[in-house]
CHARMM internal coordinates of N, CA and C (Angstrom, degrees):
IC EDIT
DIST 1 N 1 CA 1.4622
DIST 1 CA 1 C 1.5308
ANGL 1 N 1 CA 1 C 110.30
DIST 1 C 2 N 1.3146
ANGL 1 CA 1 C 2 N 112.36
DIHE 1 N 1 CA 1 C 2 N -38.86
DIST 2 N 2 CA 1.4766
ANGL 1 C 2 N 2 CA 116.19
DIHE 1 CA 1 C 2 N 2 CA -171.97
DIST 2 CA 2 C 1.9369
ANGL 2 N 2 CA 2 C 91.89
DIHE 1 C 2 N 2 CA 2 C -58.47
DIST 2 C 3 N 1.5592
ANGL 2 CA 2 C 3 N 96.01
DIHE 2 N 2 CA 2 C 3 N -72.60
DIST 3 N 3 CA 1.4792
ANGL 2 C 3 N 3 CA 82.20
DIHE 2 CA 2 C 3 N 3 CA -176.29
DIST 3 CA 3 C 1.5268
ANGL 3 N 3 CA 3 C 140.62
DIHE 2 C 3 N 3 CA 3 C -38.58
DIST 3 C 4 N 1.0392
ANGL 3 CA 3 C 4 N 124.50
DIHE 3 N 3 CA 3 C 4 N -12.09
DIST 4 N 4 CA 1.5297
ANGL 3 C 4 N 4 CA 132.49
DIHE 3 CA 3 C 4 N 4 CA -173.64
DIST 4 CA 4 C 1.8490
ANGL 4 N 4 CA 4 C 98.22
DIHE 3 C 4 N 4 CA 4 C -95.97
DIST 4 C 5 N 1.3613
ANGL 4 CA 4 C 5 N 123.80
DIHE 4 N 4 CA 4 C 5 N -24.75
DIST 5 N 5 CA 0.9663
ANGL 4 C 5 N 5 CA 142.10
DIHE 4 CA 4 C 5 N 5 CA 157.80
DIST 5 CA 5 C 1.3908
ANGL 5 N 5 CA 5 C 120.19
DIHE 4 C 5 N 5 CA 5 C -34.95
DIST 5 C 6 N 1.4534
ANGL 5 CA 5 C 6 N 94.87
DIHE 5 N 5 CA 5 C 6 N -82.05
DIST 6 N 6 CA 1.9379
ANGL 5 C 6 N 6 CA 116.71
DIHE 5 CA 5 C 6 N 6 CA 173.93
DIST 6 CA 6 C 1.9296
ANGL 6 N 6 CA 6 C 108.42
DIHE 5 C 6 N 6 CA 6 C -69.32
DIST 6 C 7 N 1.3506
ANGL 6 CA 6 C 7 N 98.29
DIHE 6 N 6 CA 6 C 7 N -10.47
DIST 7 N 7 CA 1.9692
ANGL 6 C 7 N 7 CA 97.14
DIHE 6 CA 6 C 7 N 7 CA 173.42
DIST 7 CA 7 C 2.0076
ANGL 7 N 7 CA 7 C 85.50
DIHE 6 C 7 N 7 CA 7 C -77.89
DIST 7 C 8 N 1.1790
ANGL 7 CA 7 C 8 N 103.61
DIHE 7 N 7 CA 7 C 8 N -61.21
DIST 8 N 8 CA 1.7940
ANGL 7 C 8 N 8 CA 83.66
DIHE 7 CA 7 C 8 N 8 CA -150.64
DIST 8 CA 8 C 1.3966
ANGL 8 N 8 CA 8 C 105.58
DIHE 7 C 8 N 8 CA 8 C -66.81
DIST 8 C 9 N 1.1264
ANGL 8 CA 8 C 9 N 124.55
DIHE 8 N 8 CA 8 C 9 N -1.97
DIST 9 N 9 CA 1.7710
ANGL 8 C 9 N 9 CA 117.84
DIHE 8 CA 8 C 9 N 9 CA -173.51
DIST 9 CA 9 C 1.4455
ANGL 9 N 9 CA 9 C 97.48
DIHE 8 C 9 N 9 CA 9 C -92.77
DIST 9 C 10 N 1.3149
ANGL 9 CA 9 C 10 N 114.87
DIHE 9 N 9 CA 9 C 10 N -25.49
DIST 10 N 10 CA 1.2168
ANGL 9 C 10 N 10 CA 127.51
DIHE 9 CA 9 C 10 N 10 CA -171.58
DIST 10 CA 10 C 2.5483
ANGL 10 N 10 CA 10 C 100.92
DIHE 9 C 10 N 10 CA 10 C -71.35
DIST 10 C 11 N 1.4924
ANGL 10 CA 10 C 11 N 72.18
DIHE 10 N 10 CA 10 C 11 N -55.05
DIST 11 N 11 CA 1.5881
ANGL 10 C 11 N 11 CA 79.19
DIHE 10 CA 10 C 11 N 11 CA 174.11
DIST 11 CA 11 C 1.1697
ANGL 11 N 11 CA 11 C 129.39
DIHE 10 C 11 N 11 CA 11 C -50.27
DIST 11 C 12 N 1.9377
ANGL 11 CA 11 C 12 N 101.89
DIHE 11 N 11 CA 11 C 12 N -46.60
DIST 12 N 12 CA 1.5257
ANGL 11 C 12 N 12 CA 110.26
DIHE 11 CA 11 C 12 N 12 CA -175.51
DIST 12 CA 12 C 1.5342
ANGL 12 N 12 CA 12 C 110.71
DIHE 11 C 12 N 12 CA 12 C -77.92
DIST 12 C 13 N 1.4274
ANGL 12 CA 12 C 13 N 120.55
DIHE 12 N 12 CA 12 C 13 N 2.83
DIST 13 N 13 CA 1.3730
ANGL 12 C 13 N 13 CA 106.50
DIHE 12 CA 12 C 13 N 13 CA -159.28
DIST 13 CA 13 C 2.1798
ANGL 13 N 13 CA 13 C 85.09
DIHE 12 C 13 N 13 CA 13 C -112.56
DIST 13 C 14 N 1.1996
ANGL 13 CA 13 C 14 N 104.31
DIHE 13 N 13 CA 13 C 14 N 7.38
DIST 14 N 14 CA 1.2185
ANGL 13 C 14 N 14 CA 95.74
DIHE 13 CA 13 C 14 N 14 CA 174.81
DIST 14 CA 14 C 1.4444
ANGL 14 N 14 CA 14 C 116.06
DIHE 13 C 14 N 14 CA 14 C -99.40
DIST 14 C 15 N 1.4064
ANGL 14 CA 14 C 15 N 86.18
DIHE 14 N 14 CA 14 C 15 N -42.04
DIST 15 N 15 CA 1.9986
ANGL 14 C 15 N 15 CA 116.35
DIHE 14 CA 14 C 15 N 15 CA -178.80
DIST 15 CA 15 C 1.5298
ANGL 15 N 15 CA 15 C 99.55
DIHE 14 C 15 N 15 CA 15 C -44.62
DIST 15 C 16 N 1.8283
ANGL 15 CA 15 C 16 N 107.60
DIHE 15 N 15 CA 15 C 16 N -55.39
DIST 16 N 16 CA 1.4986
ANGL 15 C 16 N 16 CA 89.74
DIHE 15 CA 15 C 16 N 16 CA 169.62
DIST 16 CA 16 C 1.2370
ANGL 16 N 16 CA 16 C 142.16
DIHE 15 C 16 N 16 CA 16 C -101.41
DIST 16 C 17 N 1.3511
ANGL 16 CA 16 C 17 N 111.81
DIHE 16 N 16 CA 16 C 17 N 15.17
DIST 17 N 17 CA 1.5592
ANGL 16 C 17 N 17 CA 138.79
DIHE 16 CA 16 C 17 N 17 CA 151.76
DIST 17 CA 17 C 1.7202
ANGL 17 N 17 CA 17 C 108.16
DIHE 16 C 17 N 17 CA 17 C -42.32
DIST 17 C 18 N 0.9943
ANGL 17 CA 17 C 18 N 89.89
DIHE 17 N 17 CA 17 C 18 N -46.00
DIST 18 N 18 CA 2.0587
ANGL 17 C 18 N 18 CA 121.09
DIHE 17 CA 17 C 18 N 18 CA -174.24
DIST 18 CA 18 C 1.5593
ANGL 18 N 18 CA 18 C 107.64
DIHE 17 C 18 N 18 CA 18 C -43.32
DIST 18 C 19 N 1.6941
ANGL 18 CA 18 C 19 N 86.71
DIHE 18 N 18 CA 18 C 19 N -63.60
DIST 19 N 19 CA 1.6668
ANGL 18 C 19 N 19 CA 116.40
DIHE 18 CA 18 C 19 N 19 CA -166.33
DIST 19 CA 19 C 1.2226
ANGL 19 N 19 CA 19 C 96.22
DIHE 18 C 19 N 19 CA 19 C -58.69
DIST 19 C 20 N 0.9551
ANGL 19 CA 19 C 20 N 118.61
DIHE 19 N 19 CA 19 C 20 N -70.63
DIST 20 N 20 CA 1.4936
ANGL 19 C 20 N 20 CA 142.73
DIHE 19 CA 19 C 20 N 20 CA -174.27
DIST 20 CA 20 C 1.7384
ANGL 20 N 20 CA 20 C 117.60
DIHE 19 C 20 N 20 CA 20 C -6.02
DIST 20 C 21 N 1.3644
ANGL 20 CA 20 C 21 N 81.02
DIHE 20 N 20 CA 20 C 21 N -73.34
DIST 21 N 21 CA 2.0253
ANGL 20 C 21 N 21 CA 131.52
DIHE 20 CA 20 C 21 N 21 CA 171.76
DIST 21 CA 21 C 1.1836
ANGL 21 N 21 CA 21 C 109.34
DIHE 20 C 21 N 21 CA 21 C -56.02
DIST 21 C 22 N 1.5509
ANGL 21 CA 21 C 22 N 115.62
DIHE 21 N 21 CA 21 C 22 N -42.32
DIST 22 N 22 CA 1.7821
ANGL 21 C 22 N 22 CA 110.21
DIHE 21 CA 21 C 22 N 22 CA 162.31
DIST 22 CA 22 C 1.5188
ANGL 22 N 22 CA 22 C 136.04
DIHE 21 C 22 N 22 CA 22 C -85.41
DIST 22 C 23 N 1.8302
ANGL 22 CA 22 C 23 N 85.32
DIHE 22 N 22 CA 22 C 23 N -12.33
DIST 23 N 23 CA 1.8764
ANGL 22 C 23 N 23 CA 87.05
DIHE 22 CA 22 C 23 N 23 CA -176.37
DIST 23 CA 23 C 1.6723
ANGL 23 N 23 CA 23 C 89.46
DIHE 22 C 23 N 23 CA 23 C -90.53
DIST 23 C 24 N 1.3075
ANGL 23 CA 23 C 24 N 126.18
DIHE 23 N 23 CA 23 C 24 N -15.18
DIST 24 N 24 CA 1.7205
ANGL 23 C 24 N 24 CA 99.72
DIHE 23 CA 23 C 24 N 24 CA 163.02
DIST 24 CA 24 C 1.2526
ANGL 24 N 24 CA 24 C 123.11
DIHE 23 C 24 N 24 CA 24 C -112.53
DIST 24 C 25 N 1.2319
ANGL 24 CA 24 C 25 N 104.95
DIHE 24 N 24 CA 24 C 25 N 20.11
DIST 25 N 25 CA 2.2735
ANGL 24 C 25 N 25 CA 119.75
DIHE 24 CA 24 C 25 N 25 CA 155.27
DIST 25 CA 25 C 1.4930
ANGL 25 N 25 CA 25 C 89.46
DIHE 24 C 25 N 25 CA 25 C -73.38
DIST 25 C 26 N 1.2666
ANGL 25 CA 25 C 26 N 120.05
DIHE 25 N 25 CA 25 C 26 N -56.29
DIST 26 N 26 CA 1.5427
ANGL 25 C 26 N 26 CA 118.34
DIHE 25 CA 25 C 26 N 26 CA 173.27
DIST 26 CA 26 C 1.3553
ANGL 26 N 26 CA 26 C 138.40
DIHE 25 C 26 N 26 CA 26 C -40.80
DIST 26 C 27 N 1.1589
ANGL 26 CA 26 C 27 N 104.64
DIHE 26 N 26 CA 26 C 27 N -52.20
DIST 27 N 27 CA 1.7808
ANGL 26 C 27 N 27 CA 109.51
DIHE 26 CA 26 C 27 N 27 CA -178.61
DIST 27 CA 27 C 1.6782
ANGL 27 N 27 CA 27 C 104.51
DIHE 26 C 27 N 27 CA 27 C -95.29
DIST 27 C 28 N 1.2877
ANGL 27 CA 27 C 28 N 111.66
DIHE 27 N 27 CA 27 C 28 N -4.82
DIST 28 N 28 CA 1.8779
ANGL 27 C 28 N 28 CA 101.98
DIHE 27 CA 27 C 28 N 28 CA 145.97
DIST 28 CA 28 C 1.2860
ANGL 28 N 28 CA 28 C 137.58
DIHE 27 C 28 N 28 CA 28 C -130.69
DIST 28 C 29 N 1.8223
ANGL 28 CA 28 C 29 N 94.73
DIHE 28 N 28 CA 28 C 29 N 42.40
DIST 29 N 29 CA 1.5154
ANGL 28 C 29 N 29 CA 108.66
DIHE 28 CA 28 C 29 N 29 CA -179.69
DIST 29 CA 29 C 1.7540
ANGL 29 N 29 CA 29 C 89.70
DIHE 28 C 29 N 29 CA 29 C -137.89
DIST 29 C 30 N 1.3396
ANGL 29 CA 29 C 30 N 118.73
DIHE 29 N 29 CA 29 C 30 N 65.70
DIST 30 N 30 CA 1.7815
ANGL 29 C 30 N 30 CA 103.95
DIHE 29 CA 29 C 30 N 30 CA -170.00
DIST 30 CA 30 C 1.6278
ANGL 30 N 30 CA 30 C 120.40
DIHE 29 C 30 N 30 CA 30 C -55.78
DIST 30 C 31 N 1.7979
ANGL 30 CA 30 C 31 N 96.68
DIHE 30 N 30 CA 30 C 31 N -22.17
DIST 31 N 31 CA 1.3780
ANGL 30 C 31 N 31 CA 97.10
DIHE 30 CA 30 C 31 N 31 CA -163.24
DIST 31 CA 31 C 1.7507
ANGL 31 N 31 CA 31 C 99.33
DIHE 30 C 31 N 31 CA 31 C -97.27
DIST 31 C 32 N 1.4028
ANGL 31 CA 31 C 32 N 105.70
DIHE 31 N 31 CA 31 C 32 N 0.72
DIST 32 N 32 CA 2.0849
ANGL 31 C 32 N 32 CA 98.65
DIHE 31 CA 31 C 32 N 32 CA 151.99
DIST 32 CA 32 C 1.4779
ANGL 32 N 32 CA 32 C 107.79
DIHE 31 C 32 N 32 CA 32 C -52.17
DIST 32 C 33 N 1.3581
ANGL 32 CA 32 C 33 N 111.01
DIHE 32 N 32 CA 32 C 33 N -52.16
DIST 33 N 33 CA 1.7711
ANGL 32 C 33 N 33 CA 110.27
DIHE 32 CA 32 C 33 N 33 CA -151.52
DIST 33 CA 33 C 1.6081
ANGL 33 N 33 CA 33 C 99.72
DIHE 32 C 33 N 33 CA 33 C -75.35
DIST 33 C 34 N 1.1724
ANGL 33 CA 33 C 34 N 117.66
DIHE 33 N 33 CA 33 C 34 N -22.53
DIST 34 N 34 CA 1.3581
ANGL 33 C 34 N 34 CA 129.60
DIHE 33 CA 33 C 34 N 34 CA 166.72
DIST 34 CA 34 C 2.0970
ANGL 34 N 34 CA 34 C 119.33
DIHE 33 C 34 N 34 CA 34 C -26.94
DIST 34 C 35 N 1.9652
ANGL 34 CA 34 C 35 N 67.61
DIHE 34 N 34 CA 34 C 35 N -82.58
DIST 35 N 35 CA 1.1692
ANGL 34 C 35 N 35 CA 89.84
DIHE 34 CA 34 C 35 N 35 CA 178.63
DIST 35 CA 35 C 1.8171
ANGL 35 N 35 CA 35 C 129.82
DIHE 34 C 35 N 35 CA 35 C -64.94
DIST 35 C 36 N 1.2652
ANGL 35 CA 35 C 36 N 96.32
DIHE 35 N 35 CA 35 C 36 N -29.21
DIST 36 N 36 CA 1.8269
ANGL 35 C 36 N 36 CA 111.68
DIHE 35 CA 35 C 36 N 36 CA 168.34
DIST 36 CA 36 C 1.6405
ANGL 36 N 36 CA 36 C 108.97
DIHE 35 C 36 N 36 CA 36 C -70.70
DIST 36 C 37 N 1.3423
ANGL 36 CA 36 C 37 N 115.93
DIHE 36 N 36 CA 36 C 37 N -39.00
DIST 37 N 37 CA 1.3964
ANGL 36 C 37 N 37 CA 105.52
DIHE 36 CA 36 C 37 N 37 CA 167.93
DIST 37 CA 37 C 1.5460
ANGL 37 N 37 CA 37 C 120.17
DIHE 36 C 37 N 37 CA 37 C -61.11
DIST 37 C 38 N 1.2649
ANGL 37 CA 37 C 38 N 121.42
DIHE 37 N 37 CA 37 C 38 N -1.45
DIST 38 N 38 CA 1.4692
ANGL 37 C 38 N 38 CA 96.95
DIHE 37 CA 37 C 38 N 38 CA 176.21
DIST 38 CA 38 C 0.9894
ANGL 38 N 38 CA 38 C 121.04
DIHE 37 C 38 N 38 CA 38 C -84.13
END
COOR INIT
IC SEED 1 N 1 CA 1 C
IC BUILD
């Protein structure tokens, strides 16, 4: 049980590692959000 424990903290701490990494691919790629808005 413990282990399935330390998997999802393990997961979530990547998942928003993720986010993270794209919201500042974002604010120094302006013309990504550009192009994704269409």
């Amino acid at each position: 049980m413990k282990m399935k424990i330390y998997a999802m903290f393990l997961f979530s701490t990547i998942f928003v590692g993720v986010m993270v990494a794209v919201e500042m691919y974002k604010d120094a790629n302006p013309e990504w959000m550009a192009y994704q808005s269409l």
